[in-house]
C-alpha positions in Angstrom: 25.6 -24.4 -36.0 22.7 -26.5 -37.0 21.7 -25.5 -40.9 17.9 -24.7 -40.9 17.1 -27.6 -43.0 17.5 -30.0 -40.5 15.8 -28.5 -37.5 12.6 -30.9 -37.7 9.5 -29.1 -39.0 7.3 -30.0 -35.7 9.9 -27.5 -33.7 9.1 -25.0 -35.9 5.5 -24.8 -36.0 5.4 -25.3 -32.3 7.8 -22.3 -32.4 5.4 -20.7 -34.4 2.7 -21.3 -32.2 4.5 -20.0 -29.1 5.0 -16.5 -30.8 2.1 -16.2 -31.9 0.6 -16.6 -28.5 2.4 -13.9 -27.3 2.0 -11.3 -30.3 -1.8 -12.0 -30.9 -2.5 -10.0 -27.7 -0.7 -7.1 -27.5 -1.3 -6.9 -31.6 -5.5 -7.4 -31.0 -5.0 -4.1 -28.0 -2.8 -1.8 -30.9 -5.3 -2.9 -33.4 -8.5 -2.0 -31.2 -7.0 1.4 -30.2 -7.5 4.3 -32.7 -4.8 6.6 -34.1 -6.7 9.5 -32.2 -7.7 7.6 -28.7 -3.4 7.5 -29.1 -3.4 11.1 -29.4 -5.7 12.1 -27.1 -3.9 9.8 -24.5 -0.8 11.0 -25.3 -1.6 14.2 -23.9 -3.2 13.2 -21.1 -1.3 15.2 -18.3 -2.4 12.5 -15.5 -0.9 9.5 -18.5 1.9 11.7 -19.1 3.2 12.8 -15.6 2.4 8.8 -14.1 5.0 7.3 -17.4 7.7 9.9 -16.4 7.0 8.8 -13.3 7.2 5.2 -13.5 10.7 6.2 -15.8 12.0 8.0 -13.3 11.8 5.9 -10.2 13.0 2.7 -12.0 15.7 4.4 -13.2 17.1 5.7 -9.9 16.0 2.3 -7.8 18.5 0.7 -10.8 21.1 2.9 -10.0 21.3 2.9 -6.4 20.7 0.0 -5.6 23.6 -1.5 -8.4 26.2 0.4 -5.6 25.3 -2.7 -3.6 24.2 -5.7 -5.7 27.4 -5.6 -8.5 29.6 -6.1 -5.5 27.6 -8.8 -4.0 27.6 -10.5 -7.6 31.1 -10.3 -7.4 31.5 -11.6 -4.0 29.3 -15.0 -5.1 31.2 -15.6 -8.1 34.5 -15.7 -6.8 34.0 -17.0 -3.1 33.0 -20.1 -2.2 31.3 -20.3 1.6 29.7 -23.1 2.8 26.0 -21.2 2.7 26.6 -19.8 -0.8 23.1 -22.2 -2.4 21.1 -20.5 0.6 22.6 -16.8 -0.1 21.0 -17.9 -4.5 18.3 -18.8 -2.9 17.0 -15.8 -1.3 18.4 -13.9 -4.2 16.0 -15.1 -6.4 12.9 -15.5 -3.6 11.3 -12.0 -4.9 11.1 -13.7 -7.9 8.9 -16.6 -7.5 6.9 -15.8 -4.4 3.5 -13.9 -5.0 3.8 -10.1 -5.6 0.8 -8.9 -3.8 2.7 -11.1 -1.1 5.8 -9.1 -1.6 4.0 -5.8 -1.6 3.1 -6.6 2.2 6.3 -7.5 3.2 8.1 -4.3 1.8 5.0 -2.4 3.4 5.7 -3.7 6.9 9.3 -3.0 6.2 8.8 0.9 5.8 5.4 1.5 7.7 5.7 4.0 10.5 5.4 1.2 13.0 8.6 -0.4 11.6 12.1 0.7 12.9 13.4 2.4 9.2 9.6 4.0 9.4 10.5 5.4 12.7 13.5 6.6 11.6 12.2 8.3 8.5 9.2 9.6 10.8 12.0 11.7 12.9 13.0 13.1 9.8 10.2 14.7 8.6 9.5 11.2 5.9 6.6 8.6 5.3 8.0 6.0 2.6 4.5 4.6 2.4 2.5 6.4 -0.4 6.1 8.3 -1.4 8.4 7.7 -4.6 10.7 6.2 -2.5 8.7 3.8 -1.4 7.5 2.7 -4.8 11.1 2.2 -5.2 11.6 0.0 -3.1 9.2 -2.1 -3.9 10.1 -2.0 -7.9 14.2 -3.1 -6.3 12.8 -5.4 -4.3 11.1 -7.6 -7.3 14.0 -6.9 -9.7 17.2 -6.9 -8.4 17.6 -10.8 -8.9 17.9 -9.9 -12.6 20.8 -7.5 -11.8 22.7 -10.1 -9.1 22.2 -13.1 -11.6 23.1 -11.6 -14.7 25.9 -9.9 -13.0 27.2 -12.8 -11.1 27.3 -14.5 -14.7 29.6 -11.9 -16.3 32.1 -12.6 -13.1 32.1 -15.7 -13.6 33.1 -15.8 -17.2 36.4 -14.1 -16.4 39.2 -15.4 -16.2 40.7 -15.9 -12.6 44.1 -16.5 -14.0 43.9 -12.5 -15.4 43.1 -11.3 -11.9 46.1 -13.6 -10.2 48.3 -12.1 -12.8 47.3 -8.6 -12.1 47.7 -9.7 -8.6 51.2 -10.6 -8.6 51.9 -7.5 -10.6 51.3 -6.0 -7.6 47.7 -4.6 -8.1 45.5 -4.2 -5.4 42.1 -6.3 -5.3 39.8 -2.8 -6.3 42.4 -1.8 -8.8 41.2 -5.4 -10.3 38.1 -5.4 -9.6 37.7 -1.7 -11.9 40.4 -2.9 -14.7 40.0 -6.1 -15.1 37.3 -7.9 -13.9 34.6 -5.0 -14.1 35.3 -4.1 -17.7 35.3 -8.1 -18.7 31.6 -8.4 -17.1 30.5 -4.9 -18.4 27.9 -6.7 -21.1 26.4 -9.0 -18.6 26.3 -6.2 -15.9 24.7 -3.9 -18.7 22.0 -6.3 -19.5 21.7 -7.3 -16.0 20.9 -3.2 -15.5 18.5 -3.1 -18.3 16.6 -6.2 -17.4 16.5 -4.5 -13.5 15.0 -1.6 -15.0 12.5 -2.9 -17.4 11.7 -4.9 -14.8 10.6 -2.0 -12.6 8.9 -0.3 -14.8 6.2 -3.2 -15.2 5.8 -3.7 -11.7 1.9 -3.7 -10.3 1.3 -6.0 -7.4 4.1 -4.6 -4.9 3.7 -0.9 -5.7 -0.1 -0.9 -4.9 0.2 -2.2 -1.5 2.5 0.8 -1.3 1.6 3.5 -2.7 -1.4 3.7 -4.9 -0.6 7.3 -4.6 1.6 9.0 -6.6 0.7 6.3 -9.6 3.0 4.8 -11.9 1.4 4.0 -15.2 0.6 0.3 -14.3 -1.4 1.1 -11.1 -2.8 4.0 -13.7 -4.0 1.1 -15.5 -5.7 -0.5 -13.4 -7.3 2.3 -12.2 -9.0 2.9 -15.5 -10.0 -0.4 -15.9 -11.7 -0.6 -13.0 -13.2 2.6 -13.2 -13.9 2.8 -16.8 -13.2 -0.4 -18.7 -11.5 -1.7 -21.2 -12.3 1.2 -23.4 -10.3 3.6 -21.3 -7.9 1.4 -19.9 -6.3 -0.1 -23.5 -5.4 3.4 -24.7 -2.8 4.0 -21.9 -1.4 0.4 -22.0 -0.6 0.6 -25.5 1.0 3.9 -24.8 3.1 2.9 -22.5 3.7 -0.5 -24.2 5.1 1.9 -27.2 7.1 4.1 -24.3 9.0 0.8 -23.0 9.4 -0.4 -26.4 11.5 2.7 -27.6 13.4 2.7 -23.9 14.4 -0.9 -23.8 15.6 -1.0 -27.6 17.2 1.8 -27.3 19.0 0.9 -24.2 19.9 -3.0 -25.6 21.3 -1.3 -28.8 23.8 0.8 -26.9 24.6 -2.1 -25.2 25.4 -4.1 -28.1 27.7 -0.3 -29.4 29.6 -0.7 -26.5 30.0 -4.5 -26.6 31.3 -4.0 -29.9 33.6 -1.2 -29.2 35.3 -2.9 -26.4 35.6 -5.8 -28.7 
């Protein structure tokens, strides 16, 4: 480890620079916003019932949709195919192309014209404008995190532990849950936490959507556009303060059961 005299004093005031760019902002909105526009916002049933909301739905679109990527993140770190950069590649695609962009593509996905739209029209469902659909859309722009972080943790164990358990006669699942799932659990974990965090900030997709139910950032923007800034602000920095407590509470378990397997 480098000893903090010698890191050169230009890093550090660039460093410097860097966080305070990013907590200037968000301490100018808490500083703007009164203890009692807090309040008042707090118990705001349409703020409330759109943050559970928003909690909820992320939540659940983490969940379900880990049955599919942890095993795919498996399945890239230990095979090798010859189309395996490509398969990345679209892994990561919701990540850099435009939201708004990827909004329209989920919404043609589910839209009644659309054969999983017709399929949910014969059973009584519309995804467009439901919780499900806003689900979809907060997977669709987060999972990367998940598969990547994931992926990662595979790769870290150690193949020569899996052979052995192998040749012991275990099968490949029995490995997979012992062994290699248990070595990757802090990656995966943080992999889960990032997917759902992720979620829960999600605008651009979930609008094209469904502006209706709303989650708290199309609640937002709602204000804002309605009201200002003056009405707007109060709900951000409530549900800045709602994600805080949520995403620190959820990396410190992590880190408890990091060091407990240790």
């Amino acid at each position: 480890m480098i000893n903090n005299r010698n890191t050169p004093i230009l890093f550090v005031l660039f460093g410097g620079l860097i966080l305070l760019f990013i907590i200037s902002p968000l301490l100018s909105m808490f500083l703007a916003t009164t203890p009692l526009q807090l309040f008042e916002t707090s118990k705001d049933p349409e703020v409330v019932n759109s943050i559970w909301l928003t909690l909820r739905v992320s939540f659940l679109a983490t969940l379900f949709f880990a049955i599919g990527a942890i095993p795919l993140a498996y399945f890239l770190a230990r095979t090798k195919f010859k189309f395996k950069k490509l398969v990345n590649g679209i892994i990561d695609l919701p990540i850099v192309i435009p939201h708004s962009a990827a909004g329209i593509a989920i919404l043609g996905f589910i839209s009644r014209d659309s054969v999983l739209g017709k399929v949910a029209s014969s059973l009584g469902l519309n995804f467009v404008g439901h919780p499900v659909g806003i689900a979809l859309a907060m997977a669709f722009v987060s999972i990367p995190f998940l598969i990547n972080a994931a992926r990662d943790g595979f790769e870290s164990v150690p193949i020569k532990l899996e052979k052995t358990a192998l040749n012991l006669g275990a099968s490949p699942v029995r490995v997979f849950f012992t062994i290699s799932f248990p070595l990757a659990w802090k990656n995966i974990l943080s992999g889960l936490i990032m997917m759902f965090a992720r979620g829960l900030s999600e605008f651009g997709a979930v609008v094209i959507v469904a502006y209706h139910p709303m989650i708290t950032p199309v609640l937002i923007f709602e204000r804002f556009g309605a009201f200002g800034l003056k009405y707007a602000r109060p709900v951000s920095v409530v549900f800045i303060i709602v994600c805080l407590v949520f995403f620190i509470f959820l990396r410190t378990l992590s880190k408890e059961k990091h060091t407990n397997n240790a």
